[in-house]
C-alpha positions as CSV (number, residue, x, y, z in Angstrom):
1,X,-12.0,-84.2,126.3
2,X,-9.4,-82.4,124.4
3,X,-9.7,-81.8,120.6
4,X,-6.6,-79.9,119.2
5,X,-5.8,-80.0,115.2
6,X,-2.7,-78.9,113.3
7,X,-1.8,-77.1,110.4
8,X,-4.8,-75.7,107.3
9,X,-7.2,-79.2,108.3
10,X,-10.9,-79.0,109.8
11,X,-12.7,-81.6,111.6
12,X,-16.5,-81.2,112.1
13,X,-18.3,-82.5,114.5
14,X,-22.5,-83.3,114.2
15,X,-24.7,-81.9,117.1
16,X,-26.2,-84.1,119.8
17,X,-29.1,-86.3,120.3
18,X,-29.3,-89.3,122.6
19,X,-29.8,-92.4,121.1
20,X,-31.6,-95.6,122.7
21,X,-31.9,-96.4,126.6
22,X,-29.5,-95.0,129.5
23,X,-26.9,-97.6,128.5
24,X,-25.8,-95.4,125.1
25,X,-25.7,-91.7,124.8
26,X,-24.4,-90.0,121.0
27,X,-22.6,-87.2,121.7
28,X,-22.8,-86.3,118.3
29,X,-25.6,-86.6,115.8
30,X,-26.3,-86.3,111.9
31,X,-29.4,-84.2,111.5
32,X,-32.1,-83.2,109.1
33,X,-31.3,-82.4,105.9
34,X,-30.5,-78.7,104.8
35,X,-30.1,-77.8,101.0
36,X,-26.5,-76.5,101.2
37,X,-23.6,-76.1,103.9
38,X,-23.6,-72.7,106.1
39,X,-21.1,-71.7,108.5
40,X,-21.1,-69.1,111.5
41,X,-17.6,-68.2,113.6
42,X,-18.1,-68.7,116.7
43,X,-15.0,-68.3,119.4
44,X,-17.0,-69.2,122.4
45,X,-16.1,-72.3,124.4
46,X,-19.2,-72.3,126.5
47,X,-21.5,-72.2,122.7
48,X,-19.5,-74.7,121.2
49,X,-19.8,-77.4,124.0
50,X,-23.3,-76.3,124.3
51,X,-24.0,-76.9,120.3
52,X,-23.2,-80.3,120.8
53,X,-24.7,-81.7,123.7
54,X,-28.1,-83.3,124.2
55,X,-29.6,-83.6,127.6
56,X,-28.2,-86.3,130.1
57,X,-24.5,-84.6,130.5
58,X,-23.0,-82.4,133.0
59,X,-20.3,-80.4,131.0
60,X,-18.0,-77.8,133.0
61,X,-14.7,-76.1,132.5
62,X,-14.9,-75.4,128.8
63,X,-11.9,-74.3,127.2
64,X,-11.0,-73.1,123.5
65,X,-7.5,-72.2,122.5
66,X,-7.5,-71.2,118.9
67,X,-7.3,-68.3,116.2
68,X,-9.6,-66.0,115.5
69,X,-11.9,-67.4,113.0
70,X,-10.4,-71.0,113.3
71,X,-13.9,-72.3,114.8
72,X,-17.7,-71.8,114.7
73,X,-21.0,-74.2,113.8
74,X,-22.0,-75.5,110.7
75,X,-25.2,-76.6,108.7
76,X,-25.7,-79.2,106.2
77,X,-26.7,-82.8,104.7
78,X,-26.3,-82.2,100.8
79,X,-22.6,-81.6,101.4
80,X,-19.8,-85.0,100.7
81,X,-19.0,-83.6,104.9
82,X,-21.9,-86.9,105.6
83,X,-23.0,-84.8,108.8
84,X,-25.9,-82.7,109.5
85,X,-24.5,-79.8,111.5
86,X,-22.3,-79.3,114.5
87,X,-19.3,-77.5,115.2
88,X,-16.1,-76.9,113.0
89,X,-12.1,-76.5,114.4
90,X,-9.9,-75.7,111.9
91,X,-6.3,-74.4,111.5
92,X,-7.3,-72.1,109.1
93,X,-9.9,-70.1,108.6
94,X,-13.7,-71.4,108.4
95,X,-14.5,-69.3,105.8
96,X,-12.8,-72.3,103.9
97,X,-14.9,-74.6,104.3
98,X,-17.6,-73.8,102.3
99,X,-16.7,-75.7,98.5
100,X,-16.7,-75.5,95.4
101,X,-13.1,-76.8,95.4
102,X,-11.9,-74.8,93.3
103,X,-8.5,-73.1,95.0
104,X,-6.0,-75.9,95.0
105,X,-4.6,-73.6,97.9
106,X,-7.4,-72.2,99.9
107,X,-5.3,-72.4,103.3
108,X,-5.1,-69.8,105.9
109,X,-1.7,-69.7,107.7
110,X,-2.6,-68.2,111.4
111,X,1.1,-68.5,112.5
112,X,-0.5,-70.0,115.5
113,X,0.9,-72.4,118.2
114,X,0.8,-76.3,118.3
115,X,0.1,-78.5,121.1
116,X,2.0,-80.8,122.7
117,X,0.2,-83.7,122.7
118,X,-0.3,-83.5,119.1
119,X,3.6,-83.1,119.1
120,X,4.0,-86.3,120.6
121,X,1.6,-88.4,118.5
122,X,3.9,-87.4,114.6
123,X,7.1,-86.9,116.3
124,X,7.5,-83.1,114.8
125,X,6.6,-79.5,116.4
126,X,3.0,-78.5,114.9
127,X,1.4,-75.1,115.0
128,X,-1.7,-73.4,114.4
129,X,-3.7,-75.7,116.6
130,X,-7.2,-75.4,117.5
131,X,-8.0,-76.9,120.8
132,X,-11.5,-77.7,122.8
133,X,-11.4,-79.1,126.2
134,X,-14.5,-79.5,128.7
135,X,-14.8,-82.0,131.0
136,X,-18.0,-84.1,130.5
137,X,-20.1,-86.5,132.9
138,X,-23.1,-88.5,131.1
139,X,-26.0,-90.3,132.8
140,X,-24.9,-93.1,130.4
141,X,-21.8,-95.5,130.1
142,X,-21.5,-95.5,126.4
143,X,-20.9,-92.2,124.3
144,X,-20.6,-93.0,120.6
145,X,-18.9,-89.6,118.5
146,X,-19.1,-88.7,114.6
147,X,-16.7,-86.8,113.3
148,X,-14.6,-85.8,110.0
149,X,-11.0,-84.9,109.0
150,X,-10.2,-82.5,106.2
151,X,-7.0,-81.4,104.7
152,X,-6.2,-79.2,102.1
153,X,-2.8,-80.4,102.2
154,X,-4.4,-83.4,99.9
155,X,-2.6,-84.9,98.2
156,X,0.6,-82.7,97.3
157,X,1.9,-82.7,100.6
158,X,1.0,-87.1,101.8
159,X,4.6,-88.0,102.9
160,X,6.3,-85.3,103.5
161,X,6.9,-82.9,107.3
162,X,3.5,-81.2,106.5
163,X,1.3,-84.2,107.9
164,X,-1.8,-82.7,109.0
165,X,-3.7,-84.5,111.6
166,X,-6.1,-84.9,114.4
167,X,-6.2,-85.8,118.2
168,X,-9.1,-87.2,120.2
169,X,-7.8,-87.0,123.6
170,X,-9.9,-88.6,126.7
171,X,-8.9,-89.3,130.2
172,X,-11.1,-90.3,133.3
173,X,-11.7,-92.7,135.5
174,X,-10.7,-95.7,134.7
175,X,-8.7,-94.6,132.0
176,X,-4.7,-95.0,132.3
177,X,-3.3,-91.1,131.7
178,X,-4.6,-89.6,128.3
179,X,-6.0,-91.7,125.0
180,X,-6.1,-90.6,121.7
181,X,-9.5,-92.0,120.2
182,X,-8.9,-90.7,117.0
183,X,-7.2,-93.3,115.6
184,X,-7.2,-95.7,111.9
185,X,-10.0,-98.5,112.9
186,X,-8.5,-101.6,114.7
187,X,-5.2,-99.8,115.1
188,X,-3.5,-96.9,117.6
189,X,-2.1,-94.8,114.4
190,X,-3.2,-91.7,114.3
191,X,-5.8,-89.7,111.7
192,X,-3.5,-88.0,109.8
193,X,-3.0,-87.7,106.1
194,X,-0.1,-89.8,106.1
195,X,-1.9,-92.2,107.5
196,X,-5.6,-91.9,105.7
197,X,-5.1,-91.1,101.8
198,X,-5.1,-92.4,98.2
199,X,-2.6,-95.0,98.8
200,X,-2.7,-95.9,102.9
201,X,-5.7,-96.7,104.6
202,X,-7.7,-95.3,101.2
203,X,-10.9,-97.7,102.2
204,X,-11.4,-94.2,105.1
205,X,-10.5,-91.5,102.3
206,X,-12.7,-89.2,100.4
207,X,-10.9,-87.7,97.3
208,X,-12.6,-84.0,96.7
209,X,-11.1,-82.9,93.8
210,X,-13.1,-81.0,91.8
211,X,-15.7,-81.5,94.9
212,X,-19.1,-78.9,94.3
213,X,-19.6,-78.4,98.3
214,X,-16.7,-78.4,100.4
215,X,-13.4,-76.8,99.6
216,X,-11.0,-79.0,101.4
217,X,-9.1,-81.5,99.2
C-alpha cells in the first residue's frame, strides 16, 4: 500500500480494530471520544504501520519517505476531522493541524519532492510528498479504510496548477498493476480539491472556515 500526498494537505487515518467475523477486517477505526485533537511527530515507518493495525495482519517492509515533521499520530472525536485517532501525513508540517482556523495561510512549504504516481494521476510535477508503503497480508478478504483529505489551499487556489490531492495506491494479487482507491464515489477521479470542493463534488466537502478545531480550510 502506498500513501503519498502533495503540496500543504493532510490526510488522517483512524487506528485499527477488526470488525465482524474473518470475512471483514477494518484497517482503520474511529475510536473513543477524547475532549480535543492532540498530535505527536512521529518519522517512524515501523510506529506508524504499527498505530494502525489490529491483530489478524502480517505487515512487512514499511517504508516512509517524507519531511521532517510532515507525519506523526493523532487524538480526537470532538474535532469536524470525524475520526478518533490514527496517523497524520501531511505536506506540511503537523503542527498545523491543530485549529482554530484562524491563519488563512498556515502552510509549511518543505521544498520537498513529489512522486510519480501522484504525477501521473493530475498530469503536473508535485512536490513535497509524504509517502507510506508496507506491504500487508490479512487473515481476512475484505479490508474497509477511513480516511480524510485536508487542504489549506481551500478555496483560493480550486482550479488553478496548485491542486492538492491524495493517492491510495494498492497492488496484489489479483490486482492488474497499481490502483488508486482514493477516488470521488462511483467514479476513478481522483481526491483532489479540484475535484472535491464548494462547487464539484460539494455533497464530500467540509467548508472550515472559521472552523474552532482544525486549521485546514
Amino acid at each position: 500500500m502506498h500513501f503519498p500526498s502533495m503540496r500543504d494537505n493532510l490526510q488522517v487515518f483512524p487506528s485499527h480494530k477488526i470488525m465482524g467475523v474473518i470475512t471483514t477486517c477494518l484497517l482503520f477505526f474511529i475510536a473513543p471520544s477524547f475532549s480535543q485533537i492532540t498530535t505527536l511527530p512521529n518519522g517512524n515507518a515501523q510506529q506508524l504501520v504499527e498505530s494502525i493495525m489490529g491483530k489478524g495482519y502480517t505487515v512487512t517492509n514499511p517504508k516512509l519517505t517524507c519531511p521532517t515533521n510532515a507525519s506523526g499520530t493523532f487524538i480526537s472525536t470532538t474535532s469536524n476531522i470525524g475520526l478518533g485517532q490514527g496517523i497524520v501525513l501531511t505536506t506540511g508540517s503537523i503542527d498545523n493541524v491543530k485549529g482554530p482556523n484562524d491563519n488563512p495561510s498556515a502552510a509549511t512549504e518543505n521544498g520537498g519532492p513529489g512522486d510519480t504516481q501522484l504525477d501521473a494521476l493530475v498530469g503536473v510535477k508535485t512536490m513535497d510528498a509524504c509517502v507510506l508503503e508496507f506491504d500487508l497480508v490479512p487473515s481476512c478478504d475484505e479490508l474497509t479504510i477511513n480516511y480524510v483529505f485536508a487542504s489549506e489551499e481551500y478555496p483560493l487556489f480550486v482550479g488553478t496548477p496548485y491542486n492538492d490531492l491524495f493517492g491510495f495506491f494498492i497492488s496484489g494479487p489479483g490486482i492488474t498493476g497499481t490502483v488508486n482507491i482514493a477516488t470521488v464515489p462511483s467514479t476513478t477521479t481522483p481526491v483532489a480539491i479540484n475535484n472535491v470542493n464548494g462547487t464539484t463534488n460539494s455533497q464530500y466537502f467540509v467548508n472550515n472556515d472559521n472552523g474552532q478545531t482544525i486549521q485546514y480550510n
